[in-house]
N, CA, C and O atoms as a CHARMM CRD file, in Angstrom:
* protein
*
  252
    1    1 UNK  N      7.15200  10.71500   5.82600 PROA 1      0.00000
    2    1 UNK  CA     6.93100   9.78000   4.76400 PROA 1      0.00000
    3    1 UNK  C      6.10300   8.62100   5.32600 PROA 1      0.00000
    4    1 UNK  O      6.49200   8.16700   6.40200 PROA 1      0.00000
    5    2 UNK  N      4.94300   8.03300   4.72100 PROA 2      0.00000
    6    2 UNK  CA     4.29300   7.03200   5.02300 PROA 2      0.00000
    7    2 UNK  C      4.51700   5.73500   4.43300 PROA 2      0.00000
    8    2 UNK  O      4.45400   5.62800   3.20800 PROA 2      0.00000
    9    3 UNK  N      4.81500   4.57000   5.28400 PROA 3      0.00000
   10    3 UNK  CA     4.98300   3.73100   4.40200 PROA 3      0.00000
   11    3 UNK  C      3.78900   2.51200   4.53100 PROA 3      0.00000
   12    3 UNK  O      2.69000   2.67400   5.06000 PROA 3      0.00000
   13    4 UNK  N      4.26200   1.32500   3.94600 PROA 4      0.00000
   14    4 UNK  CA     3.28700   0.03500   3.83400 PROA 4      0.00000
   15    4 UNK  C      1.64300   0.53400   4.37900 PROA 4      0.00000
   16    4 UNK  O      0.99900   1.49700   3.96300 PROA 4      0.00000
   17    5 UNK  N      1.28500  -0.36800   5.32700 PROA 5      0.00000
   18    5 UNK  CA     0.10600   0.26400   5.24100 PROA 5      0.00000
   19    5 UNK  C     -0.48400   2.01800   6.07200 PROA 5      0.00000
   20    5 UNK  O     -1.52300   2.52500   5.64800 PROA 5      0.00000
   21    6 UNK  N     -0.15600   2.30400   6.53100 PROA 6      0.00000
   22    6 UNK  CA    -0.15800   3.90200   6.46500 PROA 6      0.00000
   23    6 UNK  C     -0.05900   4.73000   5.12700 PROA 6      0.00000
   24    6 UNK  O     -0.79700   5.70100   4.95700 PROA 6      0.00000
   25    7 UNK  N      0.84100   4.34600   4.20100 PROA 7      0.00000
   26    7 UNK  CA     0.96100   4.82700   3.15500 PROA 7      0.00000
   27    7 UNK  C     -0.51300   4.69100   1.92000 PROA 7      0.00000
   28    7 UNK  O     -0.97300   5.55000   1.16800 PROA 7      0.00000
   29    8 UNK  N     -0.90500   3.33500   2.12800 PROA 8      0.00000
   30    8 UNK  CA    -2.07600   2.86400   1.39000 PROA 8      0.00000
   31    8 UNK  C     -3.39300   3.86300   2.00900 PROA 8      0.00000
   32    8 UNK  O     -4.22500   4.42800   1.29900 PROA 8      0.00000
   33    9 UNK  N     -3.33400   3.90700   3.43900 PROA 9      0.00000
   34    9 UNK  CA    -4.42500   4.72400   3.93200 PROA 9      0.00000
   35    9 UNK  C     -4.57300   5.75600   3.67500 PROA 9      0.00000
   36    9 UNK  O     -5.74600   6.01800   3.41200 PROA 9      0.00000
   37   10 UNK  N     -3.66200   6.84200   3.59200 PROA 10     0.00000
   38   10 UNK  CA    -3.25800   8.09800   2.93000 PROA 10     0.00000
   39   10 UNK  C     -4.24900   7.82700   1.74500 PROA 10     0.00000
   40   10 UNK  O     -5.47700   7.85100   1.83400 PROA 10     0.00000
   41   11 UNK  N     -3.75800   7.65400   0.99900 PROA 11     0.00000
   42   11 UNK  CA    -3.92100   7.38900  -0.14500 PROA 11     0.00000
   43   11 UNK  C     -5.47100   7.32600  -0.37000 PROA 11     0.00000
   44   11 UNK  O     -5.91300   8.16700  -1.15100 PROA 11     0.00000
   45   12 UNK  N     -6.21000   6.60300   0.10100 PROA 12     0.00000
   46   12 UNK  CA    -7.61500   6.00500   0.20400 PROA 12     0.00000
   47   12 UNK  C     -8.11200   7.56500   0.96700 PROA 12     0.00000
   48   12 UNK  O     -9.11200   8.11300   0.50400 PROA 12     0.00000
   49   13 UNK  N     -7.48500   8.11600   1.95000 PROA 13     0.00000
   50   13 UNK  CA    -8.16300   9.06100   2.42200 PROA 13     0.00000
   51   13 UNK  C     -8.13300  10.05600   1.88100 PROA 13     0.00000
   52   13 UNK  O     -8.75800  11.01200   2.34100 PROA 13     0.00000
   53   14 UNK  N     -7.29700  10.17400   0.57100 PROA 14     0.00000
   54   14 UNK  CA    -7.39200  11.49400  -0.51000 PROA 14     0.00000
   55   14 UNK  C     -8.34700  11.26800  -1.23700 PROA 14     0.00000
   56   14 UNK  O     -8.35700  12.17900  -2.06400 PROA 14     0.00000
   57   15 UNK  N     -9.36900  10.41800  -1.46900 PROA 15     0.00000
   58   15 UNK  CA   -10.40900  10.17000  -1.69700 PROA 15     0.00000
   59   15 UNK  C    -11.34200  10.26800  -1.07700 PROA 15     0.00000
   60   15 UNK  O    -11.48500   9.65900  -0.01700 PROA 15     0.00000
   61   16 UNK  N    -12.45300  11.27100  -1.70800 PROA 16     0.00000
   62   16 UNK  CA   -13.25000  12.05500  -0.65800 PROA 16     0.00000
   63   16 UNK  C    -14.19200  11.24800  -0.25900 PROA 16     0.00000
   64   16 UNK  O    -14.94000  11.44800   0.69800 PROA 16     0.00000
   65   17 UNK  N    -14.18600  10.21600  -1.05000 PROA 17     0.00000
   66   17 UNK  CA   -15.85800   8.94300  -0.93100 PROA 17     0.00000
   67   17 UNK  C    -15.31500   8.22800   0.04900 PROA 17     0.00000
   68   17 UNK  O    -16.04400   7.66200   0.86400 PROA 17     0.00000
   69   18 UNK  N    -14.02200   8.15000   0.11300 PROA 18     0.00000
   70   18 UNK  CA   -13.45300   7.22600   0.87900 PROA 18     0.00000
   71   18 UNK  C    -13.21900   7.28300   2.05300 PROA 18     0.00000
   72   18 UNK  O    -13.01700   6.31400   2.78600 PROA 18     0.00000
   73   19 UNK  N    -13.22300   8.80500   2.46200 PROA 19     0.00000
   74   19 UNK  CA   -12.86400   9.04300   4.27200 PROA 19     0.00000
   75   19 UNK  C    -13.19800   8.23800   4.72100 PROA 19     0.00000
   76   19 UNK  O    -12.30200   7.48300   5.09600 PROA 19     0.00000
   77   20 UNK  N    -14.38100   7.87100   4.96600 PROA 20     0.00000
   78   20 UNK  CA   -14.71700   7.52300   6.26000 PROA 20     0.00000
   79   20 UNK  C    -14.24200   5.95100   6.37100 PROA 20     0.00000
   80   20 UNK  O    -13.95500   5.47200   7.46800 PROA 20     0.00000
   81   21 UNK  N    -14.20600   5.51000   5.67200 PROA 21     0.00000
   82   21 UNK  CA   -13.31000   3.97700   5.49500 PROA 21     0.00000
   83   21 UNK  C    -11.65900   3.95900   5.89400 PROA 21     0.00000
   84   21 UNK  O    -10.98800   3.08500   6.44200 PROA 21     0.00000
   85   22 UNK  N    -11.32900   5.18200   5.43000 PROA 22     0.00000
   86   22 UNK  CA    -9.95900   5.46800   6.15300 PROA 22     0.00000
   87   22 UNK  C     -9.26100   5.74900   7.05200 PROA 22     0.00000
   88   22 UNK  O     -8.07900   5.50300   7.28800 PROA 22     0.00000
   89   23 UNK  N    -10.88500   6.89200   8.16400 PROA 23     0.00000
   90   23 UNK  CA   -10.58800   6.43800   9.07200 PROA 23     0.00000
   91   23 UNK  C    -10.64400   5.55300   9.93500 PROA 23     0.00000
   92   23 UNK  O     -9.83000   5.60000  10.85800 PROA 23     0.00000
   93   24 UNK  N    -11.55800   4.56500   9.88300 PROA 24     0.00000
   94   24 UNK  CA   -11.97300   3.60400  10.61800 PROA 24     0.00000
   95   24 UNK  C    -10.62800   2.60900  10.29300 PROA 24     0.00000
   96   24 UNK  O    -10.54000   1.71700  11.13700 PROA 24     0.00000
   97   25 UNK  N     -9.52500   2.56400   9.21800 PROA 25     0.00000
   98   25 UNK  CA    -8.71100   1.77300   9.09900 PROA 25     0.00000
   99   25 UNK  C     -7.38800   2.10200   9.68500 PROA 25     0.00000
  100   25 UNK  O     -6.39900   1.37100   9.64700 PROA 25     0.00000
  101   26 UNK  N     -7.46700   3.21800  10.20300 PROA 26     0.00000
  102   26 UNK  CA    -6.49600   3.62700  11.08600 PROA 26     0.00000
  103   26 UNK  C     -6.91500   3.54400  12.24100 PROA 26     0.00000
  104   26 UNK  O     -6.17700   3.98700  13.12100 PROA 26     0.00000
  105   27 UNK  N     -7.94100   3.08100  12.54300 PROA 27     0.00000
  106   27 UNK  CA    -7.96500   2.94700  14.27500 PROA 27     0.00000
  107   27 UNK  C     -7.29900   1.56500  14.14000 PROA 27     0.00000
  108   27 UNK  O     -6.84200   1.04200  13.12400 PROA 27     0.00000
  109   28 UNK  N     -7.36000   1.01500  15.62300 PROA 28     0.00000
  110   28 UNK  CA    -6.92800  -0.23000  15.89300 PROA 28     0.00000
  111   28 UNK  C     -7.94200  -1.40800  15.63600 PROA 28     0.00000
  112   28 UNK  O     -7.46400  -2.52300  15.42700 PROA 28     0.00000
  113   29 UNK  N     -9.01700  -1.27500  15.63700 PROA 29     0.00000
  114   29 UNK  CA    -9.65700  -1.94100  14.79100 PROA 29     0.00000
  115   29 UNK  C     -9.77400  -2.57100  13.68200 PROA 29     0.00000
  116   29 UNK  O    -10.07200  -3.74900  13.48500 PROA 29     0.00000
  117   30 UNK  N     -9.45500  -1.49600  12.74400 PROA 30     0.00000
  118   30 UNK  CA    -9.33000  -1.34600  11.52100 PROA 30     0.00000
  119   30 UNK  C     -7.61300  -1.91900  11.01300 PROA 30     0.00000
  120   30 UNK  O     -7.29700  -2.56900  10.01700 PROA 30     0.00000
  121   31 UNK  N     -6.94500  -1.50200  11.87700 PROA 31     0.00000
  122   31 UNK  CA    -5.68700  -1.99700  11.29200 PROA 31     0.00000
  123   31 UNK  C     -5.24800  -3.44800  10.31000 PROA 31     0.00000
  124   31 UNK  O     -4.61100  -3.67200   9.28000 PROA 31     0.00000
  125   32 UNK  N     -6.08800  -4.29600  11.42600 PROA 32     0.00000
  126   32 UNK  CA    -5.39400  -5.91200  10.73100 PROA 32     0.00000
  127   32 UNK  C     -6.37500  -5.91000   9.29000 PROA 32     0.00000
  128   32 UNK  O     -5.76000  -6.18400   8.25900 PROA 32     0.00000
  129   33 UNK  N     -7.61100  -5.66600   9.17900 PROA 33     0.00000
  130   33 UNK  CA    -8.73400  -5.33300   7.65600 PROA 33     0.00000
  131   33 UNK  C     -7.81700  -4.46400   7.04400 PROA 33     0.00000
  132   33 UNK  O     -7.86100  -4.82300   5.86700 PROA 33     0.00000
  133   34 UNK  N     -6.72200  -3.20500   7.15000 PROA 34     0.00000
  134   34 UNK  CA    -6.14900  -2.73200   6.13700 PROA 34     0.00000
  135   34 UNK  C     -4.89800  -3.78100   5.92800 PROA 34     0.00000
  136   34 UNK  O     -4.87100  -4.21200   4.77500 PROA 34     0.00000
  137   35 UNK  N     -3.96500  -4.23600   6.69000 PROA 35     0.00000
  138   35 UNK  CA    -2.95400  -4.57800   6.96900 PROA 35     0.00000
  139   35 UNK  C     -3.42400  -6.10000   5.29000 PROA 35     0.00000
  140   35 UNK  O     -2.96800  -6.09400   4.14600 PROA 35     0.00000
  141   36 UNK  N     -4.26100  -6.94200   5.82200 PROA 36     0.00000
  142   36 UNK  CA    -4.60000  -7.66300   4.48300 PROA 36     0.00000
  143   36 UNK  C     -4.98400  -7.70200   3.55400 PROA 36     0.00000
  144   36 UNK  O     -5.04200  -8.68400   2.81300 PROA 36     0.00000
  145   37 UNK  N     -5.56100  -5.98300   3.24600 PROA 37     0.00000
  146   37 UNK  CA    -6.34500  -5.43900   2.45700 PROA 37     0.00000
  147   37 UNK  C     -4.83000  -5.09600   1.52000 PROA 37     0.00000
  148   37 UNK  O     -4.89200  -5.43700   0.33800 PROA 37     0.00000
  149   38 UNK  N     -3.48000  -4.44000   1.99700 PROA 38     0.00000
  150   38 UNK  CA    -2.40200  -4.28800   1.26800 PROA 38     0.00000
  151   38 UNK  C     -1.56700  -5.18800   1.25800 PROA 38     0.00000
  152   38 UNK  O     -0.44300  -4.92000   0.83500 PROA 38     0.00000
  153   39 UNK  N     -1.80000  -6.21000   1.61400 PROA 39     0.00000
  154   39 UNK  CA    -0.39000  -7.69400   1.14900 PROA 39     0.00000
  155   39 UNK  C     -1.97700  -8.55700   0.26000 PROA 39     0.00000
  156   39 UNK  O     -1.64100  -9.46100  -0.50400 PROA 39     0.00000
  157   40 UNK  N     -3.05500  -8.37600   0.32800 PROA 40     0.00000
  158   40 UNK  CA    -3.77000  -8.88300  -0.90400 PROA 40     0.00000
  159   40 UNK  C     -3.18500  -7.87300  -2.33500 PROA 40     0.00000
  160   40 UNK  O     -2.71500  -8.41900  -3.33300 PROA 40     0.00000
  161   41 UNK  N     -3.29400  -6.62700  -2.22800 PROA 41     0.00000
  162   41 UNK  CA    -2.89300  -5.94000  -3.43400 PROA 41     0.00000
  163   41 UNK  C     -1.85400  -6.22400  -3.79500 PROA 41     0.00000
  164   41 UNK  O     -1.84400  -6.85900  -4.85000 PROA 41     0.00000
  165   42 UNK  N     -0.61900  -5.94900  -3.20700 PROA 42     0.00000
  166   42 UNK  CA     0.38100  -6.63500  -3.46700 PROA 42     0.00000
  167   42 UNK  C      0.87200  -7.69500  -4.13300 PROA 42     0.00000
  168   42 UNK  O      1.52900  -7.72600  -5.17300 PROA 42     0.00000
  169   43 UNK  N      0.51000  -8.52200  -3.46700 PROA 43     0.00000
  170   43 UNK  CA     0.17100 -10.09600  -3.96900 PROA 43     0.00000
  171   43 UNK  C     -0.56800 -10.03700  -5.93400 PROA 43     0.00000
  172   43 UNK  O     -0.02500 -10.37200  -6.98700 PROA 43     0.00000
  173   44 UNK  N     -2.04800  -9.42300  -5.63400 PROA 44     0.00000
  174   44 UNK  CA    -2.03700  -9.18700  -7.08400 PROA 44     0.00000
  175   44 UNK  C     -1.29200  -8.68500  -8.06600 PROA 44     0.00000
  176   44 UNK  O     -0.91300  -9.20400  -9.11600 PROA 44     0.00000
  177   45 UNK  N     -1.09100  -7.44600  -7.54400 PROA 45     0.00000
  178   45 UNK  CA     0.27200  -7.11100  -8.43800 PROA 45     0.00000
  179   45 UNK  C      1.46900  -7.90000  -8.67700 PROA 45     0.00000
  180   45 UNK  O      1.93500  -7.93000  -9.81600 PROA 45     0.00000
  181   46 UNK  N      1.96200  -8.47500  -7.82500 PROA 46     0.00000
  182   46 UNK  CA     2.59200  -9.28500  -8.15700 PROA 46     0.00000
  183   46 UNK  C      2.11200 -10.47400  -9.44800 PROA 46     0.00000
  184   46 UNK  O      2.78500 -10.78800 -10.42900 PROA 46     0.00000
  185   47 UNK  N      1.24600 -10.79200  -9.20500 PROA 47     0.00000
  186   47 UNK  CA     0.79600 -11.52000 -10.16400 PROA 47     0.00000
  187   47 UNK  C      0.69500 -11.27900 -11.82500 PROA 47     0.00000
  188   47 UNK  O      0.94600 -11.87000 -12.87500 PROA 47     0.00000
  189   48 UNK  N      0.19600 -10.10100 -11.37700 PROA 48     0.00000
  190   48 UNK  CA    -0.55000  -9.59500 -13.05600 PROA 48     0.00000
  191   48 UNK  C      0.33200  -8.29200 -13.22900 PROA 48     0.00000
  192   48 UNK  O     -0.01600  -7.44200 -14.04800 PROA 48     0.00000
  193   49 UNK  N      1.37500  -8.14300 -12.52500 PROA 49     0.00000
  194   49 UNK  CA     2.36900  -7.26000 -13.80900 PROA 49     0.00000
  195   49 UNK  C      3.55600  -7.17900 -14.27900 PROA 49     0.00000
  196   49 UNK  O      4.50600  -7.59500 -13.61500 PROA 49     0.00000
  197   50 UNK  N      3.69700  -6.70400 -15.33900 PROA 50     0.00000
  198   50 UNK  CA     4.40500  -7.56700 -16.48900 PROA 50     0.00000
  199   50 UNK  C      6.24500  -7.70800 -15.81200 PROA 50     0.00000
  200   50 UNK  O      6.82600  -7.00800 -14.98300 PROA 50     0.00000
  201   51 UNK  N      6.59900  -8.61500 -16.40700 PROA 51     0.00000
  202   51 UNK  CA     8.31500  -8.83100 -15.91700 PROA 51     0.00000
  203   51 UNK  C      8.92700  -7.69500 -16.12000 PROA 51     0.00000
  204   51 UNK  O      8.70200  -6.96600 -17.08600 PROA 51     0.00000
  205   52 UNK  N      9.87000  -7.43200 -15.08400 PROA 52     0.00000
  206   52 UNK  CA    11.22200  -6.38500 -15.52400 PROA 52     0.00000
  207   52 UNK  C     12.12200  -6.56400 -16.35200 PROA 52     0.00000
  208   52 UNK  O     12.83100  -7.56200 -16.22400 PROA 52     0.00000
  209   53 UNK  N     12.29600  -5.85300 -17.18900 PROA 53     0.00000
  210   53 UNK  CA    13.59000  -6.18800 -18.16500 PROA 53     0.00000
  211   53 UNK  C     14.83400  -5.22500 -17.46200 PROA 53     0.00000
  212   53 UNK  O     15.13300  -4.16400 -18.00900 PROA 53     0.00000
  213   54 UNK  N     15.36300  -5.56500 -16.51600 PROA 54     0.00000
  214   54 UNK  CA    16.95600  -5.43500 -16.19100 PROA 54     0.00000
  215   54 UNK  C     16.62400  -3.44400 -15.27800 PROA 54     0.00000
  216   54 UNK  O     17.55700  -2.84200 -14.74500 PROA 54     0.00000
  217   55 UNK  N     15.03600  -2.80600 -15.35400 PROA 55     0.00000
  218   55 UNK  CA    14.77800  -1.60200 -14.60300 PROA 55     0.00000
  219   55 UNK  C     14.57000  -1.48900 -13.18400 PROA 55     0.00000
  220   55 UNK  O     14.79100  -0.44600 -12.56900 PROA 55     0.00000
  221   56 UNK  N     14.14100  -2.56700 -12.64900 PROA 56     0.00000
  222   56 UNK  CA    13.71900  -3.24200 -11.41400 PROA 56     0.00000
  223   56 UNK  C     13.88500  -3.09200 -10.15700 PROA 56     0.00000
  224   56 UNK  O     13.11700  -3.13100  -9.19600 PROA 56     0.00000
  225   57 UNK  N     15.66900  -2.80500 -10.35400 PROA 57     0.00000
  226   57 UNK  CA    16.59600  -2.94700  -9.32200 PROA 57     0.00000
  227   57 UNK  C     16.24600  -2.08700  -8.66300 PROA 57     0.00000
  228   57 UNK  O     15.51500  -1.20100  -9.10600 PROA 57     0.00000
  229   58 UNK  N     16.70600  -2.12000  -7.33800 PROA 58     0.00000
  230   58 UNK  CA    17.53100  -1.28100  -6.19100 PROA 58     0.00000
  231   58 UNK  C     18.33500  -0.39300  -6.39800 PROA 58     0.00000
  232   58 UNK  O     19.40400  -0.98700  -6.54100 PROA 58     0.00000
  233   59 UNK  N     18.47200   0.44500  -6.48300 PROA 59     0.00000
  234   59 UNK  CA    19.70300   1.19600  -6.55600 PROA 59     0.00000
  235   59 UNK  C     20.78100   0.93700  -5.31100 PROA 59     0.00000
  236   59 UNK  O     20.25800   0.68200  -4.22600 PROA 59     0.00000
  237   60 UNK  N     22.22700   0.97900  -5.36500 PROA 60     0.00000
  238   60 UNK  CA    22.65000   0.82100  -4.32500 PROA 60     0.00000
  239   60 UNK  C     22.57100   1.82700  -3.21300 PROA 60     0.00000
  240   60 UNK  O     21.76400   2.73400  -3.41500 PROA 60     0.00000
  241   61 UNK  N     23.21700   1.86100  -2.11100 PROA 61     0.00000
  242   61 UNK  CA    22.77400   3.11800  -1.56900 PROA 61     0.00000
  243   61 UNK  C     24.19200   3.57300  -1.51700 PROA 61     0.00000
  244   61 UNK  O     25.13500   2.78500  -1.58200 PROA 61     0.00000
  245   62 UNK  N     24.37700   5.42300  -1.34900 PROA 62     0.00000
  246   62 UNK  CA    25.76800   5.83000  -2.05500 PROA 62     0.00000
  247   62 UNK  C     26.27400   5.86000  -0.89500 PROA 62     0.00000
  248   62 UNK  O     25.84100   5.82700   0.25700 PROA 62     0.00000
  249   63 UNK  N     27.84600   5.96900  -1.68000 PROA 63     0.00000
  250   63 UNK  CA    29.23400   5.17500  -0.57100 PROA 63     0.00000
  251   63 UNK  C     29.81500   4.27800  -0.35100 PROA 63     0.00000
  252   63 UNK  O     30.66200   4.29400   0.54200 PROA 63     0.00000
């Protein structure tokens, strides 16, 4: 499972226009340009989408 930014790179690299940007964001180079590239998205989203009505949550975890 991929998460935070690994997960975003995936993602970008299932896009065929996009390889080559994806890989260059998985080198070490590239890391800290993706790393702000996904707490900027974030951040937008946060911004511009719409409130939760009471769906939101966490689930607890079982046990």
């Amino acid at each position: 499972m991929y998460r935070s930014t690994a997960a975003w790179i995936v993602c970008l690299w299932a896009l065929a226009e996009h390889r080559p940007k994806a890989h260059w964001l998985s080198t070490p180079a590239g890391q800290p340009f993706a790393k702000v590239t996904v707490l900027a998205a974030a951040k937008y989203r946060e911004l511009t989408a719409a409130p939760c009505e009471g769906r939101c949550e966490v689930p607890a975890p079982p046990g």
